[in-house]
C-alpha positions as a printed Julia matrix, in Angstrom:
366×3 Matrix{Float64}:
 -11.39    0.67   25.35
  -9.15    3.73   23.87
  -7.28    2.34   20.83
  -4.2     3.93   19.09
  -2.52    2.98   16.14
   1.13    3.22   14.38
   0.92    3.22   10.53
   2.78    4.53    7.25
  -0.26    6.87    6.78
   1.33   10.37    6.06
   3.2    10.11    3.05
   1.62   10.62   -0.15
   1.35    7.52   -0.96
  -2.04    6.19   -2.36
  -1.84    2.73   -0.46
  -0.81    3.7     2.52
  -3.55    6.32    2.64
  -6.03    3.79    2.06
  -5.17    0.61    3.99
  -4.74    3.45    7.09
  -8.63    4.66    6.06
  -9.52    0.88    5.5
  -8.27   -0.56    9.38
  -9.7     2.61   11.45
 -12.79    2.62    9.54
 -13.03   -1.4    10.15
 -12.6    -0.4    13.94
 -15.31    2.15   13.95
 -17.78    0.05   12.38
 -17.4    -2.3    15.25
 -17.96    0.75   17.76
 -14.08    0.62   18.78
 -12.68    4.27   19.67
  -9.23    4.54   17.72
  -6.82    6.96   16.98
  -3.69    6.92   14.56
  -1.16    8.42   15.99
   0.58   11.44   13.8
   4.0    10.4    13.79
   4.85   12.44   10.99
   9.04   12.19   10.88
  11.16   15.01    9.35
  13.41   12.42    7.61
   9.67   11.37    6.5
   8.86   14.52    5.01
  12.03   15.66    3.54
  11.52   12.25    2.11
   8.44   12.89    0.51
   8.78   16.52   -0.08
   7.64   18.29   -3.71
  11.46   19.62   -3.73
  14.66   18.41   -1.97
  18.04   20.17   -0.6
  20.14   19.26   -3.37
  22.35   16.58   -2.29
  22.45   14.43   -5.34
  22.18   14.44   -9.51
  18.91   12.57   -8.49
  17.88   15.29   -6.14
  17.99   17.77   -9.01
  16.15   15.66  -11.33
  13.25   15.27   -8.81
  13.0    18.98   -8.43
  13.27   19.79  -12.12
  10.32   17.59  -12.64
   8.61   19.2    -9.51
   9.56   22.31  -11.03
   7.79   21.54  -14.3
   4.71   19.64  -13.22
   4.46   22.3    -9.91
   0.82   23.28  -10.55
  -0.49   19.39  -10.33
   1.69   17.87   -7.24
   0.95   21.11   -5.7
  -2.72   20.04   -6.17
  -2.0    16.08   -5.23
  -0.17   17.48   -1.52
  -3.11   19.26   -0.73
  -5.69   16.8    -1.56
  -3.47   14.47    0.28
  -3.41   16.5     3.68
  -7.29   17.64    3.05
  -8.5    13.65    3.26
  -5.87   12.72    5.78
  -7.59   15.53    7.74
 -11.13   14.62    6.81
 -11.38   10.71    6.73
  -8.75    9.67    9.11
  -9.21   10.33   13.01
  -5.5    11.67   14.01
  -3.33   12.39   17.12
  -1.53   15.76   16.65
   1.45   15.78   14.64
   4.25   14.44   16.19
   7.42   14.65   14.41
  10.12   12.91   17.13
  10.03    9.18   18.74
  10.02   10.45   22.46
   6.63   12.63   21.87
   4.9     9.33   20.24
   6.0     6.94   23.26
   4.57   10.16   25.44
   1.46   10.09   23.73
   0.98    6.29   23.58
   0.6     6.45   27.47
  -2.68    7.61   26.99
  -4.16    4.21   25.43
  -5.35    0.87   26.55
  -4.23   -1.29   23.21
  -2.05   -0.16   20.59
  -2.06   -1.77   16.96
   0.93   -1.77   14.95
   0.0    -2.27   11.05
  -0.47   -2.47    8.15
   1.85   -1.5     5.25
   5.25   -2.01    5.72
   5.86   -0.42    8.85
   8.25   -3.11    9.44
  10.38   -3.21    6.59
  13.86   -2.31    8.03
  15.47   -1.62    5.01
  13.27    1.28    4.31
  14.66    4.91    4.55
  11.7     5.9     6.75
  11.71    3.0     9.01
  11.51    3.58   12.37
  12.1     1.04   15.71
   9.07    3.35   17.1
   7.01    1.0    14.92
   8.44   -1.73   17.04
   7.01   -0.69   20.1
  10.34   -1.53   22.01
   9.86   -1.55   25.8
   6.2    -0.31   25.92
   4.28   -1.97   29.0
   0.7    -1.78   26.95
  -1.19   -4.5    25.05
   0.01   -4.69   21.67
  -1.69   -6.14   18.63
   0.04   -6.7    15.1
  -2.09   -6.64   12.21
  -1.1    -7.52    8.56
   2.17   -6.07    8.74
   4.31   -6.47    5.62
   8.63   -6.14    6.26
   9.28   -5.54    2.59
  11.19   -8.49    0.36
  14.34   -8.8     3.05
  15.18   -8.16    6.04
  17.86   -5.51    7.52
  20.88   -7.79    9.06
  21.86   -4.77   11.31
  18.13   -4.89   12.58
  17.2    -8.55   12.29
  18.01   -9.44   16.28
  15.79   -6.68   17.22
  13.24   -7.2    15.01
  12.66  -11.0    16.38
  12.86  -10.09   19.63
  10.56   -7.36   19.61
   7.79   -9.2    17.55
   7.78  -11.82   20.52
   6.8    -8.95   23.11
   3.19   -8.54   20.84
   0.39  -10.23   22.32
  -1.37  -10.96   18.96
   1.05  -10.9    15.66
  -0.08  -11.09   12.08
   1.47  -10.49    9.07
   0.09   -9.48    5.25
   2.11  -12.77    3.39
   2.57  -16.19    4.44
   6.29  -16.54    3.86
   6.59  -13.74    6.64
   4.06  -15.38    9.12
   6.17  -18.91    8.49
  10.03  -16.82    9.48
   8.97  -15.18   12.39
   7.24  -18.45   13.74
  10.85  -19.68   13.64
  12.11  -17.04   15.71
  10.25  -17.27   18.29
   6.55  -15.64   17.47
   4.96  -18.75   17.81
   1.74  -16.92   17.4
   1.71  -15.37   14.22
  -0.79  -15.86   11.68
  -1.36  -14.8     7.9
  -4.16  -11.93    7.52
  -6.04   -9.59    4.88
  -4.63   -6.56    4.3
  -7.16   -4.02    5.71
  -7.91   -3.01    2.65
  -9.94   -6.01    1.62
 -11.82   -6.04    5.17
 -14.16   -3.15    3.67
 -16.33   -3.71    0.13
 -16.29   -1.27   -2.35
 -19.18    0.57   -1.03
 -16.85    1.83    1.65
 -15.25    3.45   -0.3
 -17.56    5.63   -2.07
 -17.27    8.74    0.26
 -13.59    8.83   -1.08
 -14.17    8.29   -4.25
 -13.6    11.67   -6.84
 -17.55   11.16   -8.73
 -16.4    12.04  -12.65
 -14.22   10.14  -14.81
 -11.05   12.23  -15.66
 -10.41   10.48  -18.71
 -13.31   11.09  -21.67
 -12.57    7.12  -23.19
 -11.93    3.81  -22.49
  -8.24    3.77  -20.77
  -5.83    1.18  -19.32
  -5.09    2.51  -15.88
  -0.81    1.91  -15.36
  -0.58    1.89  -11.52
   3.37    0.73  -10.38
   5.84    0.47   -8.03
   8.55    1.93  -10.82
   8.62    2.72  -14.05
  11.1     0.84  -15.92
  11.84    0.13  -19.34
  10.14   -3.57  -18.9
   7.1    -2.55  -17.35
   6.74    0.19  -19.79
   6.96   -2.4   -22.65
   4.76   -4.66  -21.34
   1.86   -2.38  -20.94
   2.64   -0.79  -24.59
   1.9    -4.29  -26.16
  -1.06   -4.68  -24.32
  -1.93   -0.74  -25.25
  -0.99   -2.16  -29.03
  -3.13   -5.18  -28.63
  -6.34   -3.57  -27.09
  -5.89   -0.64  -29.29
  -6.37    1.38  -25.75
  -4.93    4.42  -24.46
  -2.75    4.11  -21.14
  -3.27    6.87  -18.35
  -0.16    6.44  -15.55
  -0.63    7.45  -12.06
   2.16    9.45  -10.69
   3.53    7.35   -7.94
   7.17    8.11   -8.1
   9.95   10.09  -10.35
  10.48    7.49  -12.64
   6.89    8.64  -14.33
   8.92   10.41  -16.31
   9.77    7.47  -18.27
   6.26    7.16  -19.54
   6.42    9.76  -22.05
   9.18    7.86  -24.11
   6.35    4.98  -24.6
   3.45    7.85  -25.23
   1.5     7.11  -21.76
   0.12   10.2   -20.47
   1.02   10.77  -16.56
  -1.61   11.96  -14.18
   0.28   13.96  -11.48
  -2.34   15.21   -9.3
  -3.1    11.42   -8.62
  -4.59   11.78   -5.07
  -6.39    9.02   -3.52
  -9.84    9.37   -4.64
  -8.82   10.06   -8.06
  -7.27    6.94   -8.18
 -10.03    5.13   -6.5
 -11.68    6.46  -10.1
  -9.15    5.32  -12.63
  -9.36    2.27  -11.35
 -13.32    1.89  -10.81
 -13.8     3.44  -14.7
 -11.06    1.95  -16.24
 -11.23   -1.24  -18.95
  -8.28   -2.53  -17.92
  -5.58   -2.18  -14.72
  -2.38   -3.57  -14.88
   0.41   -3.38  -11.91
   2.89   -4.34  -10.23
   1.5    -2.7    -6.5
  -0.03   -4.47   -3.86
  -2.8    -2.3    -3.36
  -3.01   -1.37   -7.56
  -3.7    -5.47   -7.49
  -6.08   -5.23   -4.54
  -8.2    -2.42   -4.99
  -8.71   -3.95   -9.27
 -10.19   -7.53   -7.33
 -12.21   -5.76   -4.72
 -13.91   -3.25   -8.05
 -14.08   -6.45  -10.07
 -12.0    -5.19  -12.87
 -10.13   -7.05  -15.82
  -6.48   -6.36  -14.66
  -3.03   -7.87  -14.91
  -0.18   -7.93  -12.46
   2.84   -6.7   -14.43
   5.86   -8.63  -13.72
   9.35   -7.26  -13.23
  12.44   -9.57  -14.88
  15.77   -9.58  -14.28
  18.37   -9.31  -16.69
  18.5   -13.2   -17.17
  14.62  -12.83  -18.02
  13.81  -14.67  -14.93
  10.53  -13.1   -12.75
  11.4   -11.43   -9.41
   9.33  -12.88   -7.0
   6.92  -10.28   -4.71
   5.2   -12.6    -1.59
   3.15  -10.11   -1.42
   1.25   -9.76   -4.66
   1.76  -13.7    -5.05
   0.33  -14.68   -1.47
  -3.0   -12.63   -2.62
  -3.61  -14.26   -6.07
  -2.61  -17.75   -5.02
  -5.02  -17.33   -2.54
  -7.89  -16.59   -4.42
  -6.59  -18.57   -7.24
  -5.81  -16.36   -9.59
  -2.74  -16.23  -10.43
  -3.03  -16.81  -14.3
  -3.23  -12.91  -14.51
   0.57  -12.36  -14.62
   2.42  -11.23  -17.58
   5.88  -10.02  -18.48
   6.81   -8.43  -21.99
   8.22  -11.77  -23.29
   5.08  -13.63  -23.08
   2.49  -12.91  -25.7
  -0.38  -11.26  -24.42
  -4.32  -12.7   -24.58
  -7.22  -11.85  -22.45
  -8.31  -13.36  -19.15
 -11.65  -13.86  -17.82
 -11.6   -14.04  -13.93
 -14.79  -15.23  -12.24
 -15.46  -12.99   -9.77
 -17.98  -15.21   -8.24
 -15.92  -17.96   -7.23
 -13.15  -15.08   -5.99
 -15.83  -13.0    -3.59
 -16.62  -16.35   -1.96
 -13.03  -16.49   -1.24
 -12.51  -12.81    0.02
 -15.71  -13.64    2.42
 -13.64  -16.7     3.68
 -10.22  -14.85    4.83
 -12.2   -11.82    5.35
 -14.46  -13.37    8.52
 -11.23  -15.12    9.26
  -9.2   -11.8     9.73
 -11.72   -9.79   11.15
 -12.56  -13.03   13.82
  -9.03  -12.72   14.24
  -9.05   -8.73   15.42
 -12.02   -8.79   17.05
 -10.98  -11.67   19.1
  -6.95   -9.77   19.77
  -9.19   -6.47   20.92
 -10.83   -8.26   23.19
């Protein structure tokens, strides 16, 4: 059986990377030939590019910074494309809809997932992802749509989802909407990422430690003023240092709190900050998922909003609650103290939903 599948896999992004690596490589190990298809978009890479056509004040920024941190992301793009090139098993590069639905022909089951591939409010988002009026077998796995979805898209979205023969999303809430729209079927799943142990990993892995000491490693979504706080008391508290991982412009915030940024911060060297480091703390999925699965003391950083009340995020909430360890949030207006988690008690969990979600796949490839 020839297997193909659609995924957020070519930005430089160091989840998307990773849950792309973590699905394929779960296919392979159960001797099932897969591809992911290169659907590489130009909106996607202007996107993501290291410097933009000026069409904003924001534009500029990004490219100043670009400009002044050139020799690192220069560094980070190419280790990017090198493990895309050497870890994942790829289609040729296909940078329009029509040549992916041409290429698709050649494949006995497609897979749609995971990441956010259906989040319709996202400026990469694509109905190709859908799969909309493709006569194949079609499998959903542990798809996330983001924290809303798209009105404009809503109608297709639902009626789409009902065309997949097996549907599963990454967070309960989402399994528990599209059940009432008709995708009777759906179930809540692992993120791929947690299919695989950490010694799966260790071919991606960079080997040294960049950082000489013991660190907090800052992995987030974005870098604002609350987040930044937060961590700083901790940093205060711990009396450790706090190494950033370039994931986005607002980085640049970081150096008004005295974090230092990492910029070249390519999969497998964040694989390493988080494997060496004494403590994570995030506000990312897969900065939450990849501290359980290494065992590490972390703490999921939440946002606020300007009444002080938490914003909610299904998805890092439907992964603690379900391994019951949710006491690991913290905001800057709650006082900070240490948390033991007993990693015992979680890995029995993880094997639980883990043989349930890979039953699951096994049993949709069939």
């Amino acid at each position: 059986m020839k297997t193909a599948t659609l995924t957020f896999h070519a930005p430089n992004n160091n989840g998307s990377f990773l849950q792309a690596y973590a699905l394929q490589r779960t296919l392979f190990k159960f001797n099932i030939e897969n591809k992911i298809i290169h659907f590489y978009s130009k909106q996607q890479e202007e996107q993501y590019a290291l410097f933009r056509k000026p069409k904003s004040k924001m534009d500029v920024i990004r490219n100043v910074v670009s400009l002044l941190h050139y020799s690192k992301m220069k560094q980070r793009f190419q280790r990017f494309e090198e493990m895309r090139n050497s870890f994942l098993k790829l289609t040729k590069r296909l940078k329009e809809e029509k040549y992916v639905y041409n290429e698709l022909s050649q494949y006995d089951t497609l897979i749609c997932g995971s990441d956010q591939i259906w989040n319709t409010n996202a400026r990469d988002f694509s109905d190709v992802y859908l799969l909309p009026n493709v006569k194949k077998k079609k499998i959903a796995y542990a798809i996330s749509c983001g924290s809303a979805i798209n009105e404009n898209k809503k109608d297709s979205l639902f009626k789409c989802a009902k065309d997949f023969e097996h549907i599963s999303f990454r967070e309960e809430s989402t399994t528990e909407l599209f059940k009432k729209h008709g995708a009777v079927n759906a179930v809540t799943v692992l993120d791929p990422t947690l299919l695989l142990n950490p010694e799966d990993y260790m071919s991606l892995k960079k080997n040294d430690c960049m950082v000489g000491e013991k660190y907090i490693f800052l992995y987030t979504i974005n870098y604002n003023d609350q987040v930044l706080e937060t961590v700083k008391k901790i940093s205060k508290v711990t009396g450790l240092k706090v190494y950033a991982a370039f994931n986005g412009y607002s980085a640049v915030k970081c150096s008004k709190y005295g974090i230092k940024v990492i910029y070249d911060m390519s999969p497998d060297v964040f694989l390493s900050m988080i494997e060496n480091a004494s403590i994570v703390c995030s506000n990312s999925f897969h900065g939450v998922a990849f501290s359980i699965l290494f065992h590490k003391e972390f703490y999921r950083i939440n946002d606020v909003d300007n009444a002080g009340k938490r914003i909610k995020d299904d998805r890092i909430d439907n992964l603690l609650n379900s391994l019951n360890i949710g006491a690991v949030s913290i905001d800057k207006n709650m006082i900070f103290s240490k948390v033991k988690i007993d990693y015992k008690q979680v890995d029995e969990r993880i094997s639980v939903l883990r043989k349930k979600s890979l039953d699951y796949l096994l049993e949709s490839l069939k």
